[in-house]
VEXMAR-261998 format. One record per residue (C-alpha): x, y, z. Coordinates in steps of 0.25 Angstrom, whole numbers, plus 5000, padded with zeros to 4 digits. Example, Ala and Ser with C-alpha at 12.3 -4.5 7.8 and 13.67 -1.06 7.14 Angstrom:
BEGIN
504949825031/505549965029/
% end
This chain:
BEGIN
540753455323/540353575316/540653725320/539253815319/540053935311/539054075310/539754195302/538854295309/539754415313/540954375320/540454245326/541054135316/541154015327/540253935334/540853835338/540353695343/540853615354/541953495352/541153365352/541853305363/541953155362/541853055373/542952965367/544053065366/543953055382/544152935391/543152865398/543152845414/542152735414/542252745430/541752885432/540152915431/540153055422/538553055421/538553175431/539453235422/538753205409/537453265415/538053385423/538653425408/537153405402/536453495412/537653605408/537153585393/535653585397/535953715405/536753775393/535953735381/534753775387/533853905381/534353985392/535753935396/535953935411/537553945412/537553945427/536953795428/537853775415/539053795420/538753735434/538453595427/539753595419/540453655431/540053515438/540153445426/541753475423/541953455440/541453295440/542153285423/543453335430/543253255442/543053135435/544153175423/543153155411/543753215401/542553195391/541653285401/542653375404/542853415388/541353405386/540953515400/542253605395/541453585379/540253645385/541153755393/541653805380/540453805371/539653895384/540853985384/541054005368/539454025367/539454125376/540754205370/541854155381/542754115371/544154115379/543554045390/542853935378/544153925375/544453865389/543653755387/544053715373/545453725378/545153625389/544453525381/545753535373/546553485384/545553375387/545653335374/547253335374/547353235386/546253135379/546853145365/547553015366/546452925370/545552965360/545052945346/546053015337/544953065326/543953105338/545153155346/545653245334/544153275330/543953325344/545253415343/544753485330/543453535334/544053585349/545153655340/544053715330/543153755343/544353815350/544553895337/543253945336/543253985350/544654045348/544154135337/543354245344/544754235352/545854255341/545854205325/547354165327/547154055339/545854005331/546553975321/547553875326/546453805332/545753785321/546953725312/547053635325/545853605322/545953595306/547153505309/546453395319/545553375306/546653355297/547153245307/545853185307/545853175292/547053125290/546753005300/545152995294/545053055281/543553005282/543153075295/542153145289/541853215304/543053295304/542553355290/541753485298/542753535308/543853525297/542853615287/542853715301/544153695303/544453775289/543153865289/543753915304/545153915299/544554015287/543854095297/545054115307/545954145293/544954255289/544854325304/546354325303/546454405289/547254295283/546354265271/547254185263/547154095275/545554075276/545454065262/545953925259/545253875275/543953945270/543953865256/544353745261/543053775272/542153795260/542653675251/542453595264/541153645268/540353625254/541053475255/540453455268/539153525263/539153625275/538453745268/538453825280/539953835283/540153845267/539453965270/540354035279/541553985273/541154055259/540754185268/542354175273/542754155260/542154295255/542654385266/544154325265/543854345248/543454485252/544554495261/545654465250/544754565242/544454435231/542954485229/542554415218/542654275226/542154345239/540954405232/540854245226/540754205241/539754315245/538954275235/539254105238/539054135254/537554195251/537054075242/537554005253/537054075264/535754055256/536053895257/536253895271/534853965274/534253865264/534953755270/534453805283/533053835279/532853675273/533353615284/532353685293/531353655284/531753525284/531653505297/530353555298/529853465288/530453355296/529753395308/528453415301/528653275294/528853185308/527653285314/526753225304/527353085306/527053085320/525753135318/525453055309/525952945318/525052995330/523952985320/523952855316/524352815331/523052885336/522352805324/522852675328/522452715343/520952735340/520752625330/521452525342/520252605350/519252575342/519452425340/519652405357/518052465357/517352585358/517452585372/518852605372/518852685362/517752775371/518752785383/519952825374/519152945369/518752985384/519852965388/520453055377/519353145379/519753145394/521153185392/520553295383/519653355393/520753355402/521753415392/520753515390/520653535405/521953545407/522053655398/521053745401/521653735415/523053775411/522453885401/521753935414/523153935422/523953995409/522954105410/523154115425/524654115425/524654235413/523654325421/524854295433/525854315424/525254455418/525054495433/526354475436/526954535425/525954655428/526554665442/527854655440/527854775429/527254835441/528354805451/529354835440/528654985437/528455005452/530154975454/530555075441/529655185449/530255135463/531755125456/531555285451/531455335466/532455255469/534055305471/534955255460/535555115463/536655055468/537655005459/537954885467/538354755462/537354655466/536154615457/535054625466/533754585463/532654695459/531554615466/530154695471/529954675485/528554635484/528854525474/530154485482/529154495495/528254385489/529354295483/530054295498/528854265506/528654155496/530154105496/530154105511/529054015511/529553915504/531153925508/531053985524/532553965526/533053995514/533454145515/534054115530/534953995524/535554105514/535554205522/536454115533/537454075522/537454195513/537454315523/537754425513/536854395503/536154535500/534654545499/534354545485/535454415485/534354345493/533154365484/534054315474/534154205480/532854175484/532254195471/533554105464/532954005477/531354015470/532253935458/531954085450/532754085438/533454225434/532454285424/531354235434/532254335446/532154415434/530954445433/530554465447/531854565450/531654645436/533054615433/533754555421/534154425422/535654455419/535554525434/534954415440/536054325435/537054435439/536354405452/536354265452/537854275451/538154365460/537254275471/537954165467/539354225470/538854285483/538254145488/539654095485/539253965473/540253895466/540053885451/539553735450/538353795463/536953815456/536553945462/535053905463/535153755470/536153835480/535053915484/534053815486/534953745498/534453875505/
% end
């Protein structure tokens, strides 16, 4: 349950989602919530990926919360509005984050009675401290009360389980984030005790990293009620252990390395002794099957050696096609500058439209018509105001040609064949759950 905290510049939050618990929710044992389950897993497998693609994001959650509030699962619901926040928080859309944490309050309100009271209360501090941490690039004030909310909720649960060592983290959080917001506010005499009590807790805990940022508050709120003497002692304290952390850092990664070298060599080694074991059982069966293992090794070589010349040879082909085509389109593209100086300044209108050769476009029509006859009647007969550029838009969004791919081609950025997307989207009239690439392919 821990909070990723980074003192660099004014972003002191990161916060991490609630960890949502299936048995703080009841269980409809009648109703089949796989779909649900894997809709929500294509959402995460769009959004965690190297390149996040929101549309398809937001277009499995969409259908996702429709079937969780169809079937009144609370669980999914909580878990889809979890993922909602943590999107809109990442990306700076705090009051709308906000939202989303609000409703998994309410949520929560209505299941609290049937629920654990430790996992139910446990539950109710982290949403509190993520509301707070959310609330904090919003107003100090507000933040504030939600992390005594959350403060208190860990209270409760110490004084119900004095050994529920879980709770230990968020509480050390609780007082670190109630120092923070006290320091924001001016009110030192405030975040001194909350800050103290962080860094007592934090070296208990052994959490070097958050004793860190604790003794770095500690110093500016010292500076701040001009005691120098014990801020200077914390400068001088929070570089020896910013020097730790680095240390702590550095050995961990080299621990990790060693490890990795370690079961690289045992599975070597493994292989080895495997591959022994092999040839001597070959060698007792007779040397004639001993013969026919090494051609057929020696057969699977060749081949292997075969195989890649062959894809060396259409490596090299591909890079010659490659260069060319690179070579051509800088010659398209210098050809359009010259054509573009003649030219009469452009219009200012709204549309996007795609900067597409007409030699290039020529080739990729003849070949789209080919293979899809009927597709630019079928969208002609039931979009009739689609503009031309509109149309080769959709064409090339049809050939399954991602944005930077259109990109390429159009010599635009792929911010304005987004844009453009967008704008076609609206235009062809798709709902927000509607894949704008699989609408195209009914055509």
């Amino acid at each position: 349950m821990l909070v990723n905290i980074a003192l660099i510049g004014s972003g002191w939050f990161c916060p991490l989602a609630a960890a949502s618990n299936r048995n703080l929710f009841p269980i409809n044992q009648d109703k089949d919530t796989a779909i649900i389950a894997f809709k929500i897993e294509q959402a995460k497998q769009f959004y965690y990926a190297d390149t996040p693609n929101y549309d398809s994001t937001y277009t499995y959650l969409n259908q996702a919360l429709d079937l969780s509030v169809a079937q009144s699962d609370a669980y999914f619901a909580y878990t889809i509005y979890e993922l909602y926040s943590e999107i809109l928080y990442k990306n700076g859309h705090y009051r709308e984050a906000l939202d989303y944490y609000f409703k998994m309050l309410d949520l929560l309100d209505e299941t609290k009675e049937q629920a654990a009271i430790l996992e139910s209360k446990k539950e109710y501090a982290v949403l509190y401290r993520n509301i707070g941490v959310c609330m904090s690039w919003i107003d100090w004030e507000q933040a504030l009360d939600y992390f005594i909310k959350s403060l208190e909720k860990t209270e409760e649960i110490h004084a119900i389980n004095p050994d529920y060592l879980e709770i230990n983290e968020i509480q050390l959080l609780d007082h670190y984030n109630l120092g923070v917001c006290y320091f924001h506010l001016n009110n030192w005499d405030a975040a001194l005790p909350e800050t103290l009590t962080a860094l007592e807790m934090s070296r208990k805990l052994g959490n070097i990293r958050l004793e860190m940022y604790a003794v770095e508050i500690l110093a500016k709120i010292y500076e701040q009620q001009n005691d120098f003497y014990h801020a200077s002692q914390m400068y001088q304290l929070f570089t020896h252990l910013k020097d730790s952390v680095a240390n702590v850092t550095w050995k961990k990664e080299l621990s990790q390395i060693e490890s990795q070298n370690s079961l690289e060599k045992q599975l070597m080694e493994s292989e080895w002794n495997r591959q022994f074991s092999l040839s001597q059982q070959v060698h007792r069966n007779g040397r004639t099957l001993f013969i026919a293992v090494f051609l057929f090794f020696l057969l699977v070589f060749m081949l292997l050696l075969y195989l890649n010349q062959r894809l060396r040879k259409k490596k090299n082909r591909l890079e010659q096609q490659y260069l060319l085509l690179e070579n051509e389109n800088r010659t398209l593209k210098n050809r359009q500058s010259k054509e573009e100086e003649a030219l009469t300044p452009k219009s200012t209108g709204k549309d996007v439209k795609p900067n597409v050769e007409e030699p290039v476009w020529n080739e990729y029509s003849v070949l789209f018509q080919q293979l899809h006859q009927d597709f630019y009647s079928n969208l002609q007969q039931q979009h009739p105001n689609l503009t031309p550029n509109e149309k080769k838009l959709s064409a090339f969004i049809r050939l399954n040609m991602s944005s930077k791919e259109i990109s390429s081609i159009t010599f635009q950025s792929v911010k304005s064949i987004e844009i453009a997307r967008s704008r076609l989207r609206h235009k062809l009239k798709l709902k927000r759950d509607t894949n704008l690439n699989a609408y195209l392919q009914g055509f």
